[in-house]
C-alpha positions in Angstrom: -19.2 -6.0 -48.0 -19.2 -4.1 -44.8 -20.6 -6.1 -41.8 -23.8 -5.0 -40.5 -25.0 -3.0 -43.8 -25.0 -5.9 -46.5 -28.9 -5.2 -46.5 -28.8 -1.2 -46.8 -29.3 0.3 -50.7 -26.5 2.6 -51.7 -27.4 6.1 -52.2 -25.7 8.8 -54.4 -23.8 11.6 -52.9 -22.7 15.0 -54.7 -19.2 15.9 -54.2 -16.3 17.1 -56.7 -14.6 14.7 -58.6 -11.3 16.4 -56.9 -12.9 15.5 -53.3 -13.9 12.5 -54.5 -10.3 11.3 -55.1 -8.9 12.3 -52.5 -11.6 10.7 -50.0 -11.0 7.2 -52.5 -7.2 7.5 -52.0 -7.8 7.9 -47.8 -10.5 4.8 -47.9 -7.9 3.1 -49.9 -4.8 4.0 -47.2 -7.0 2.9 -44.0 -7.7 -0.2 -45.9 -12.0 0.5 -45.8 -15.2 1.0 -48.0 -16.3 4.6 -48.6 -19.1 3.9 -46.6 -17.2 2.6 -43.6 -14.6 5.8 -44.3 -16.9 8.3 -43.8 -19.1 6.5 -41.1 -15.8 6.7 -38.8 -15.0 10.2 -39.9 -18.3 11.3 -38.7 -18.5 8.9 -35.3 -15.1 10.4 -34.3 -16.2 14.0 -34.9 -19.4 13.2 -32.8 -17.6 11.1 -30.0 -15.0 13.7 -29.5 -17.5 16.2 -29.4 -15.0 18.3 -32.3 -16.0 20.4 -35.5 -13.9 19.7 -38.8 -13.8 23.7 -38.8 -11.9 24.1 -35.7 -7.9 24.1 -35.6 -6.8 21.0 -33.2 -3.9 23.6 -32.1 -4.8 24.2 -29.1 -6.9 21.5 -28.1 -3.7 19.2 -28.7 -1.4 21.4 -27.0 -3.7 21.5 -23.6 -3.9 18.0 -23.9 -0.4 17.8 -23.8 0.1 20.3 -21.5 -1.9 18.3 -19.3 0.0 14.9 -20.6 3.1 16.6 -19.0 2.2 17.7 -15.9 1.0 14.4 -15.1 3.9 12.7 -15.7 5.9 15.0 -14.0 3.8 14.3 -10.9 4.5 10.4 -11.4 8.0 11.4 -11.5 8.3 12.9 -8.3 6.0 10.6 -6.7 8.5 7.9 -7.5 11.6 9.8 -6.7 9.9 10.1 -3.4 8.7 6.6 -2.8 12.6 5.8 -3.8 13.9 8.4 -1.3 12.0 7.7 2.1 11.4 3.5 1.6 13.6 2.2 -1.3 16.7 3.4 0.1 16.3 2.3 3.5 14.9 -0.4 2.8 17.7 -1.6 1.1 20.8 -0.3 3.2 18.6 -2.3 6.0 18.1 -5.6 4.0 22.3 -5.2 3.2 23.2 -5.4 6.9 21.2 -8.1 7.5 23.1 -9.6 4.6 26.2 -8.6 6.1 25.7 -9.5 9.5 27.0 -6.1 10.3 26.0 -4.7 14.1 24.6 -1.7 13.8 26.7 1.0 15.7 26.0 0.9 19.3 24.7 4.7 20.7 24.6 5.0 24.4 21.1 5.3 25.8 20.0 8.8 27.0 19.2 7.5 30.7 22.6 5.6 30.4 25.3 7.8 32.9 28.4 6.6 32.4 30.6 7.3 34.9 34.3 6.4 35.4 35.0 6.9 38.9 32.5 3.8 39.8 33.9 0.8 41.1 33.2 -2.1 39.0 32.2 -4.7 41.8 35.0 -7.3 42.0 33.8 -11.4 41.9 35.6 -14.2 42.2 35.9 -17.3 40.8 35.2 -20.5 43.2 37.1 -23.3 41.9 35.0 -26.4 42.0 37.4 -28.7 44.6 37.0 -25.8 47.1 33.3 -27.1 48.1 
């Protein structure tokens, strides 16, 4: 019995005996009674607001039109995020691993001149004092 309608009386519909099959044969594939067949059939028509009249063409094709063009936004929204912090991230996580220095760039203020005397020191040896 279907849940929620034991209590309800049948009633008798008029439909061809070639409809009829065919509608048996679908309740039958989905695994449901008639009634719970054609009470889906009409909830889904209802809830997405369709008419079994119109052609799904070109509802389904904006739809996946749609579908696409959000996916190709995900898309470069990752490549991005992998560009500016994945990257970097790692090649900065590696030479910490690696214990590498990081190549040394003079400062800008920095003047490096080589005509200045480095200013000469000695050494005083401890026995001197």
């Amino acid at each position: 019995m279907d849940k929620g309608y034991e209590k309800e009386r049948f009633e008798g519909l008029k439909i061809k005996s070639s409809v009829a099959k065919k509608f048996r044969r679908f309740s039958k594939k989905i695994s449901k009674s008639q009634s719970m067949t054609l009470l889906l059939m009409i909830e889904f028509f209802e809830e997405n607001g369709i008419s079994p009249e119109e052609s799904m063409g070109p509802h389904m094709q904006t739809l996946e039109n749609l579908i696409k063009k959000r996916i190709n936004g995900v898309i470069a929204i990752m490549k991005d995020i992998e560009k500016n912090q994945t990257k970097p991230t790692v090649a900065m996580i590696q030479s910490l691993f690696e214990e590498a220095e990081p190549k040394k760039k003079p400062l800008i203020l920095e003047k490096n001149d080589p005509n200045k005397r480095q200013p000469k020191y000695r050494e005083r040896n401890q026995m001197e004092l």
